[in-house]
C-alpha positions, 0 to 999 in steps of 0.5 A, a space after each residue: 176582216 171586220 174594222 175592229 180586227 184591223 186596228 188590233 193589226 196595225 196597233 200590234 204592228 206599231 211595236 215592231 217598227 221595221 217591219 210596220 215599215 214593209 208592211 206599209 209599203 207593200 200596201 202602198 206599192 198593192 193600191 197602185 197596182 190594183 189602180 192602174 188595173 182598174 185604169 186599164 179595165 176602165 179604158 177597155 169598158 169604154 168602148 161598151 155602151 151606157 146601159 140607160 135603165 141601170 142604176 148601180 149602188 154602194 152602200 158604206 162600202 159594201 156593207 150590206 143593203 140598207 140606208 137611203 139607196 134601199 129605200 130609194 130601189 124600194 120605191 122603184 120596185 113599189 112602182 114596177 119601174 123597169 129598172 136594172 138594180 145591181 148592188 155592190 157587196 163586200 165577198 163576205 156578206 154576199 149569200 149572208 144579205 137578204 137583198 130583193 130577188 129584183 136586185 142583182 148582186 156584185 162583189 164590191 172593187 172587183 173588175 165585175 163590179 167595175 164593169 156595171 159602174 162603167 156601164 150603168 146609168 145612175 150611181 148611187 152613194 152614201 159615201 165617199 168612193 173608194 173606187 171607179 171606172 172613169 166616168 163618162 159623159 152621159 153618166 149621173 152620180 147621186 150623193 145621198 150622204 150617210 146621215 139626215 144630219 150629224 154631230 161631228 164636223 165633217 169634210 172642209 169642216 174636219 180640218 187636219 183631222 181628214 189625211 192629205 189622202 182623204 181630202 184628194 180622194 173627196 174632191 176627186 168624188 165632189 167633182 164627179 158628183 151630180 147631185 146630193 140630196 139633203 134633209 134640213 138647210 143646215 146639211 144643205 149648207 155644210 154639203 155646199 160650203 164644205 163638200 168642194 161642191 158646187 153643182 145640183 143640191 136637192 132638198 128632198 129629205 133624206 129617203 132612209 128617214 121616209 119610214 118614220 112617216 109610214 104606218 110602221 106596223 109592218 116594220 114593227 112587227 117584223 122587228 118584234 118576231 125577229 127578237 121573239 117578242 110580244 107586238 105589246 112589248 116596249 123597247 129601248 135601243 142603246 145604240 153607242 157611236 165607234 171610239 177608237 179605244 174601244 173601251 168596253 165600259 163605254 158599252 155598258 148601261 145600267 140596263 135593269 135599274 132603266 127598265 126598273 124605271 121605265 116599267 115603273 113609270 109606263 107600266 108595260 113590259 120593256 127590253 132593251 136592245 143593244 146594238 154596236 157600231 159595225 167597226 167594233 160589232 165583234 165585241 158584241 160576242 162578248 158581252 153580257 145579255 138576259 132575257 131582257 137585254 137582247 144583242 141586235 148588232 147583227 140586225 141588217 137594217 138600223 133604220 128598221 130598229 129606229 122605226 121599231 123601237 120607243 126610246 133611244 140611248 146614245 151618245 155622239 151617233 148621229 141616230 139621234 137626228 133620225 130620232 128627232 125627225 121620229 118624234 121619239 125620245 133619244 137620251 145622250 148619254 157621254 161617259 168619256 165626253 172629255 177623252 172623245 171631244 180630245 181625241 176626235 172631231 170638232 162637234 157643229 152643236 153644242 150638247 146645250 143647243 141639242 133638244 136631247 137630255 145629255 148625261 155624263 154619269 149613269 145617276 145622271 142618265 137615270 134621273 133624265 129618263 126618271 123625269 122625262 116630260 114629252 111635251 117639254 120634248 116636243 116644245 125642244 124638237 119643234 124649236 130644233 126643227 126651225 133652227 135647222 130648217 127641216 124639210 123631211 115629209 116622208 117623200 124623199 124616195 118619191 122625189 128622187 125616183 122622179 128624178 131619175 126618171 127625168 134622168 133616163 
C-alpha cells in the first residue's frame, strides 16, 4: 500500500470517531506484538556470530536500491572486494527492482532480514531505523542521511513538529550509530547539534553525489534509451516535493510555453520530464503527457535523472542541493509558498540567500528561465558553495569503502 493510499484511509477514518478510535489501537496493540517478537528472535540470534564481511543496507525503508548505499556497494563491487551485500526490500518491490546479481535480497521487518542485521558486520542507513535486532559490540552502523543538504529543519531543529514518538525512536538510532558522513560543514553542523549525536562525523561528501563528477555519458544515455529519446535531445525535469494536501495544481507547470522558451532561447530540442515524489507517485497515473512532456516517476534511480538531465524545476525538494553541486541550472518554483511554510517546517535558509531564482507564479517562472544567465549562476553557486563549506570531490564512495575496510 503506497504513502499516498494510506493518508486517503486515515483521513476517511477521521469522520468515523469510534471506529478511528479501534483502528488506532489494534495498530498500536500490532506494533508491541510485533515488537517483542523481534526482541525474542533477537535474543536467539545472539548466540550465532558476527559474519565480518557482511554489510546490510536500508535504503528509505525499503523503497527500492538507490541513493548513497548504491553507490557505496558499487564501489565495493568496482573494486572486487569480497564482500557480502544483502539489501533490504519492501515484499512489493522485490522481483520489480533490478538490483546487482552480487547483492542478495530480503524482505524488510521480516525475521529474515532481522537475522542478517544480526549477523552482519556493517549497517548502512539513509534514514532513521525503524526496526533492529539488538545490536552488538563488535557491530558498526553507518548514517549516510538522505540528502547532501536539505531546506526544511530537521530533527532537534523541527521541534514540536517531530511526534513524542519520533524523537525517542531518533535518539534510540543516534546512540547505536557509529558513523554519519557529511558533504558541507553546514550539514556537519546540524548532524552534531541536532542529531543527539555525539560520536564520529566524516566529512567525505556525500556518495549518491560522486556521479556528477564522473563522465556521465553512461548514465545519460541509458536514461535517453529509457524514455526513446535521441542522445542530442535536451531535458528539463520537474521534480516537486510531497505536501500534504496533495492539490494537483501544485503538479502542473506551463510545460509547452517553457519549452517554447527554451527551444527558442537554445535552439535544440527539448522535453520535459516529470517525476513526483514517491508518497504520491500514483497521481502520476492521472496526469496528462505528450510527446513532449514524458512521466519519469516510475525511474528507479533520481540521482541518475539528475546526472542525466540539463535543467531542474523544483520547489522545496532538497534536489536542488544535488543541482548545485551539479553545476546545473534548478529554478524554484512555489506556488503555495504560504500554505506550505503555514503547514510544514521551518526552512534553514531563506529563498533570498538560496543561489536559485524563486518564483511564485507561473509568468514568474517563465521570466527566470526567459532571462537566465549562467555566469551570473555560477558567480551565486560559488558563493553558496563557500557559505556552507562544501567539500563534495567526487570521492565520497572511495572514502567510505576504505573506511569500512579499516572497519573489517
Amino acid at each position: 500500500m503506497n504513502e499516498l493510499r494510506k493518508n486517503q484511509i486515515k483521513h476517511q477514518l477521521i469522520k468515523y470517531p469510534v471506529i478511528n478510535t479501534m483502528a488506532r489501537k489494534t495498530y498500536k496493540i500490532a506494533r508491541i506484538i510485533l515488537k517483542k517478537v523481534y526482541l525474542i528472535c533477537s535474543l536467539c540470534f545472539l548466540v550465532k556470530p558476527i559474519e565480518n564481511k557482511k554489510i546490510i543496507i536500508s535504503n528509505y525503508y525499503g523503497k527500492g536500491y538507490g541513493d548513497n548505499a548504491k553507490y557505496i556497494c558499487e564501489e565495493i563491487l568496482k573494486q572486487g572486494l569480497d564482500y557480502d551485500l544483502v539489501w533490504m526490500l519492501k515484499s512489493d518491490l522485490i522481483g520489480k527492482t533490478e538490483v546487482p546479481n552480487e547483492i542478495r535480497v530480503v524482505k524488510y521487518k521480516s525475521i529474515k532480514a532481522l537475522y542478517e542485521m544480526a549477523t552482519a558486520k556493517v549497517w548502512i542507513d539513509n534514514s532513521r531505523k525503524e526496526f533492529y535486532p539488538i545490536k552488538r559490540k563488535g557491530q558498526y552502523y553507518i548514517q549516510t542521511w538522505h540528502s547532501p543538504l536539505r531546506l526544511k529543519k530537521i530533527e532537534k531543529d523541527a521541534g514540536l513538529a517531530l511526534s513524542s514518538e519520533y524523537v525517542k525512536s531518533a535518539i534510540k538510532d543516534s546512540k547505536n550509530t557509529d558513523l554519519i558522513t557529511s558533504g558541507c560543514d553546514f550539514s556537519w553542523n546540524i548532524y552534531r547539534n541536532s542529531f543527539w549525536y555525539d560520536g564520529e562525523i566524516l566529512k567525505t561528501g556525500t556518495p549518491r553525489c560522486d556521479l556528477f563528477f564522473q563522465d556521465g555519458k553512461d548514465i545519460k544515455e541509458k536514461v535517453m534509451n529509457y524514455f526513446g529519446l535521441a542522445s542530442k535531445s535536451k531535458i528539463i525535469l520537474f521534480a516537486p516535493t510531497f505536501r500534504r494536501n496533495n492539490s494537483p495544481e501544485t503538479y502542473t507547470l506551463e510545460y509547452k510555453k517553457i519549452l517554447k522558451i527554451l527551444e527558442e532561447k537554445h535552439g535544440e530540442d527539448w522535453f520535459f520530464l516529470v517525476r513526483l515524489h514517491p508518497n504520491v507517485s500514483s497521481l502520476s497515473e492521472s496526469m496528462e503527457y505528450s510527446d513532449k512532456v514524458l512521466n519519469a516517476t516510475n525511474y528507479d534511480d533520481m540521482q541518475e535523472l539528475l546526472c542525466a538531465i540539463d535543467i531542474l524545476i523544483t520547489d522545496y525538494s532538497s534536489s536542488m542541493f544535488d543541482m548545485a553541486i551539479a553545476g546545473k541550472p534548478c529554478f524554484l518554483h512555489g506556488k503555495d509558498i504560504e500554505e506550505y511554510l503555514n503547514n510544514e517546517r521551518e526552512m534553514y535558509f531563506s529563498f533570498d540567500q538560496l543561489p536559485f531564482d524563486f518564483s511564485k507564479t507561473d509568468e514568474e517562472l517563465l521570466y527566470n528561465i526567459r532571462l537566465f544567465n549562467e555566469e551570473t549562476y555560477k558567480r551565486k553557486l560559488d558563493k553558496f558553495s563557500k557559505e556552507i563549506n562544501l567539500y563534495e570531490d567526487g570521492t565520497a564512495s572511495m572514502q567510505l569503502v576504505e573506511k569500512i575496510k579499516t572497519i573489517t
